[in-house]
C-alpha positions as CSV (number, residue, x, y, z in Angstrom):
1,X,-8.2,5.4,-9.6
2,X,-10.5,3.8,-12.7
3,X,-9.9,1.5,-15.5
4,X,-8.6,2.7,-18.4
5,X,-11.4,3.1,-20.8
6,X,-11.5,1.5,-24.6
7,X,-9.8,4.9,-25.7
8,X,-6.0,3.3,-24.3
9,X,-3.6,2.7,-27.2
10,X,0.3,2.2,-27.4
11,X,1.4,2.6,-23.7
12,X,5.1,2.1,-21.8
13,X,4.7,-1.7,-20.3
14,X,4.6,-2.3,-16.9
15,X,8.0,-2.6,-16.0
16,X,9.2,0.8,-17.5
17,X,6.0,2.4,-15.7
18,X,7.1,1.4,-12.8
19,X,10.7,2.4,-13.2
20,X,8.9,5.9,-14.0
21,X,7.3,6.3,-10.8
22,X,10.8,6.5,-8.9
23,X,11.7,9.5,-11.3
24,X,9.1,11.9,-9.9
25,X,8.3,13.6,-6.8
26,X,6.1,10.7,-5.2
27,X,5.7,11.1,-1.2
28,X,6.6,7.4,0.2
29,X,6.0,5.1,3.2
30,X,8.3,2.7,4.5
31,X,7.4,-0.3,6.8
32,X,9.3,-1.9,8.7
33,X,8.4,-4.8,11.0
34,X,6.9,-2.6,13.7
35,X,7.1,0.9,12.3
36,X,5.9,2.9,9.6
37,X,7.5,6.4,8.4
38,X,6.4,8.9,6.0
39,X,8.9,10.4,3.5
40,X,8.1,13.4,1.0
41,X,9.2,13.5,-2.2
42,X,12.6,11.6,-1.7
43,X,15.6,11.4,-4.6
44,X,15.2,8.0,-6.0
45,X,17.6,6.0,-8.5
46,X,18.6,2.8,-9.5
47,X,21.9,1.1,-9.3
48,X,22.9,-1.3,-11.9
49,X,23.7,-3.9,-9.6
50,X,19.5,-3.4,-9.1
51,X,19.2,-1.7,-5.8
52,X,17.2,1.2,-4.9
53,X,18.7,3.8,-3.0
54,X,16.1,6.5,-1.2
55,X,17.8,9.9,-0.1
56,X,16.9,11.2,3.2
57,X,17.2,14.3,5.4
58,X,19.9,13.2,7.6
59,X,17.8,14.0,10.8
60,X,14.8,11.8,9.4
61,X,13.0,9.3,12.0
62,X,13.9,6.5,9.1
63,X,17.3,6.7,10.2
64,X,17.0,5.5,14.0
65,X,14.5,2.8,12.4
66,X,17.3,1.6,10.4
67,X,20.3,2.3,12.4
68,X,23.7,0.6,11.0
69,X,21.7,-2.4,10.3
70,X,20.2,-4.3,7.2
71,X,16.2,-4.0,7.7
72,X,13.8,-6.2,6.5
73,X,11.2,-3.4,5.1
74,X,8.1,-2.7,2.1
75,X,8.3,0.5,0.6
76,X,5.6,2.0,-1.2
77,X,5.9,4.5,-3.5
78,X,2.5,7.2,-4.3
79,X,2.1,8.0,-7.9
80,X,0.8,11.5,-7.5
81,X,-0.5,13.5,-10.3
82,X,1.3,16.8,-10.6
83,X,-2.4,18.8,-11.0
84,X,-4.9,19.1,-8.4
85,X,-7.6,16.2,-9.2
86,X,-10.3,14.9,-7.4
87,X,-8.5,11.6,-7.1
88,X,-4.4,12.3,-7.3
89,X,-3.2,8.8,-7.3
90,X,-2.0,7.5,-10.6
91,X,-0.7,4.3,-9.8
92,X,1.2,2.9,-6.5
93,X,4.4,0.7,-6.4
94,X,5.2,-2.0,-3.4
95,X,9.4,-3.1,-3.2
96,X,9.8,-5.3,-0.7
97,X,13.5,-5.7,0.3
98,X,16.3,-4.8,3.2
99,X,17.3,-1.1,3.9
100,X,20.2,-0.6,4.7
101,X,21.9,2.9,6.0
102,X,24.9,3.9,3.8
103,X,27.8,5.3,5.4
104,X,28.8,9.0,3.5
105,X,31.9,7.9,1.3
106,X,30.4,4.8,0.3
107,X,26.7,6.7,-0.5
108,X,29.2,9.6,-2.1
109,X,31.0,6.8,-4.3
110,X,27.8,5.1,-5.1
111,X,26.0,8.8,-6.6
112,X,29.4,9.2,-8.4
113,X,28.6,6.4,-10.4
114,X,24.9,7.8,-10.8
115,X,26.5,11.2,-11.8
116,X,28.2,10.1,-15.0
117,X,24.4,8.7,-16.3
118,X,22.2,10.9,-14.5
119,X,23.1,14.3,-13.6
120,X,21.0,14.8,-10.5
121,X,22.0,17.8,-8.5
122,X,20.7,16.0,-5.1
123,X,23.0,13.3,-5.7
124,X,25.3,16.5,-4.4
125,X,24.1,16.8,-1.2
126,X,25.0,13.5,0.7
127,X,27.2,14.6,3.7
128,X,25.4,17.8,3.1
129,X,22.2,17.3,4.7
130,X,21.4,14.1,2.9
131,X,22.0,10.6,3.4
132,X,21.6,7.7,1.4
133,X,19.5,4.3,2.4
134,X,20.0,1.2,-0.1
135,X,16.9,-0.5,-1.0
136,X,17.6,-4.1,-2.1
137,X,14.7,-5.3,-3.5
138,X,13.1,-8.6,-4.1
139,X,10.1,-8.1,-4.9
140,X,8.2,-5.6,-7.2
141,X,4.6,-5.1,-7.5
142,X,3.0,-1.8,-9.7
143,X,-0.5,-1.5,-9.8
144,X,-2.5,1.0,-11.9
145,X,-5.3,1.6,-14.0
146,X,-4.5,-0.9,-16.4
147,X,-3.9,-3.8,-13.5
148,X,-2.1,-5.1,-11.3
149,X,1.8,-6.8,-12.0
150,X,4.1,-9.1,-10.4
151,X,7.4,-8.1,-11.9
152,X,10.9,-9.8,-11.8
153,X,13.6,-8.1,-10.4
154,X,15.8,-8.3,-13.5
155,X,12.4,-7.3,-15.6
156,X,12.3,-4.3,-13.5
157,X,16.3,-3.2,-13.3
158,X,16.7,-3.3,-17.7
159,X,13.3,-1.3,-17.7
160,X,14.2,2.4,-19.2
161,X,12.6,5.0,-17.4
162,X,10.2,7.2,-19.7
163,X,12.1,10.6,-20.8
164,X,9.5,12.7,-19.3
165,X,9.0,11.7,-15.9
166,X,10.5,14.9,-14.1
167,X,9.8,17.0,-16.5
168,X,6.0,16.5,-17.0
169,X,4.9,17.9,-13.5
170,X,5.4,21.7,-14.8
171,X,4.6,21.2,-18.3
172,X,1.3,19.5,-17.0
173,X,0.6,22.2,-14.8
174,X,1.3,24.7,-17.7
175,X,-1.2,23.2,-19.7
176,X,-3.7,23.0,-16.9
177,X,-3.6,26.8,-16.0
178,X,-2.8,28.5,-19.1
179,X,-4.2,26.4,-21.9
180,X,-7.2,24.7,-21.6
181,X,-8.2,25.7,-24.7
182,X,-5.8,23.5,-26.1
183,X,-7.5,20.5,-24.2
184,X,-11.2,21.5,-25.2
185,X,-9.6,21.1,-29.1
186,X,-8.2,18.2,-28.2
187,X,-10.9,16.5,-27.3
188,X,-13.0,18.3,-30.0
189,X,-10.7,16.5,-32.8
190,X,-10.4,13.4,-31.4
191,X,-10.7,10.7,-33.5
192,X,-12.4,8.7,-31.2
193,X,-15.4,9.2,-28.8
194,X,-14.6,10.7,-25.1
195,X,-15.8,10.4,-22.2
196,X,-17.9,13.3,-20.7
197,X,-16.9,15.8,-18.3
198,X,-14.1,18.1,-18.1
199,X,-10.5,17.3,-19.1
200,X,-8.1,17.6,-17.2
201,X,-4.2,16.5,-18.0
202,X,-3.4,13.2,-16.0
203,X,0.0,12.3,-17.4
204,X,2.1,12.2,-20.2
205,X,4.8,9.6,-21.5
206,X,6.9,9.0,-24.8
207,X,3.8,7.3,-26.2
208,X,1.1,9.9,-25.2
209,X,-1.1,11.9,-23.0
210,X,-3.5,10.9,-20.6
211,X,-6.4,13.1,-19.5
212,X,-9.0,12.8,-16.8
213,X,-12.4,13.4,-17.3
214,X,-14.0,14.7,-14.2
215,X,-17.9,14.4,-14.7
216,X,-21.2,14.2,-12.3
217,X,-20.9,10.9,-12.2
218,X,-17.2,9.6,-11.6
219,X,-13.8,10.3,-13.5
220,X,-12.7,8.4,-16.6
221,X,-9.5,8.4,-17.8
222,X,-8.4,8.4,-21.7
223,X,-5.3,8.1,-23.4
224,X,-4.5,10.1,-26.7
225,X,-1.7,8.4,-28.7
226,X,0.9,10.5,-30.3
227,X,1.5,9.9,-33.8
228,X,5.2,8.3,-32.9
229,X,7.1,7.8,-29.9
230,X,8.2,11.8,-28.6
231,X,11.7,11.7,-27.6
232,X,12.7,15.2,-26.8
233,X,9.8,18.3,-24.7
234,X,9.9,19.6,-28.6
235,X,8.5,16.3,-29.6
236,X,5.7,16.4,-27.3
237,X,4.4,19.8,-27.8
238,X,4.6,19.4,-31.5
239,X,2.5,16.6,-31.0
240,X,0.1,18.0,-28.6
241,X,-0.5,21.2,-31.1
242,X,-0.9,18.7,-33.7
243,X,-3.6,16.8,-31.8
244,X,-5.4,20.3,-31.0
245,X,-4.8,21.5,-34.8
246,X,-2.7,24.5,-33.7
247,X,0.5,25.7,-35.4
248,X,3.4,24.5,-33.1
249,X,5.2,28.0,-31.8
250,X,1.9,28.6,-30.2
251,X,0.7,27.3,-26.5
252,X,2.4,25.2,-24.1
């Protein structure tokens, strides 16, 4: 990872990036007090009463680590860009809490809950192949290109989780593969000076995009504002074909 360079406007705040992270396909390690297990691309969410709850295979080594019993555990959470960089990692996120290994009514009960706010299909599968482990955190620490933070609890609970978190991994890889041409007139009609080297698409949130410029010399990363917050996919390609001075029913 690199700083962010002087080109970084409007951004989510910490706390809501790090609620982000949990919404996309992020391979995770959890340690315990002698052990530590490697998880890929688990189903995430957060309770309102502020815990964590990690879906597992039902067959995965994490469950003999955490048997029927509360665990004393740090999870870390891999913010991996959805494109093939040089350098993947976007940001990482510590919780340090106690797992504990739901039983399948009460995990079933719990995604019910989810259900009504978030309508994730894996929340389905518990007693199906998946089981649920409860993460109750107590402390929170995301650290990315713009710094590190020490975030409360409650902070991190009443966070909103950016609109876009699934859904930028194929749209980003759409842009990548099939228009680049839209990122060269990007950065050809950017207001601003950019770093050299070529762009690549890093990340995108309500607020704007991010690129990575991958040069002889390093990466730099950039972020391109979007005229207002984008609340809908519409809202972020009209913006992105605005930045690139395209008429919107063309590109990605």
């Amino acid at each position: 990872m690199v700083p962010l360079s002087t080109y970084q406007h409007l951004a989510p705040p910490p706390a809501e990036r790090a609620r982000s992270v949990l919404s996309r396909p992020n391979p995770v390690t959890v340690t315990t007090q002698d052990h530590a297990v490697h998880l890929d691309e688990p189903a995430c969410h957060i309770h309102p009463n502020g815990s964590v709850s990690l879906l597992v295979p039902d067959r995965h080594l994490l469950l003999e680590r955490v048997g029927r019993h509360t665990t004393a555990a740090t999870v870390e959470f891999t913010d991996t860009a959805p494109v093939l960089l040089r350098d993947r990692t976007r940001s990482l996120l510590w919780i340090s809490g106690t797992l504990t290994r739901l039983d399948h009514p009460t995990a079933r009960l719990r995604a019910l809950r989810l259900l009504r706010e978030d309508p994730d299909e894996r929340l389905l599968d518990i007693g199906h192949g998946r089981t649920m482990v409860a993460l109750e955190p107590y402390l929170v620490v995301h650290s990315d290109t713009d710094g590190c933070h020490l975030l409360r609890t409650d902070e991190f609970v009443r966070a909103r989780t950016d609109p876009f978190g699934r859904w930028e991994g194929e749209w980003l890889r759409h842009l990548e593969e099939d228009h680049p041409d839209v990122l060269h007139a990007m950065v050809v009609r950017s207001p601003e000076p950019l770093p050299p080297g070529r762009p690549r698409p890093l990340g995108v949130d309500r607020y704007g995009i991010r690129l990575r410029f991958e040069g002889p010399d390093g990466d730099l990363d950039a972020r391109l504002p979007f005229s207002r917050p984008a609340d809908t996919p519409h809202d972020v390609a009209a913006e992105v074909h605005g930045m690139a001075g395209l008429p919107h029913h063309c590109g990605p």
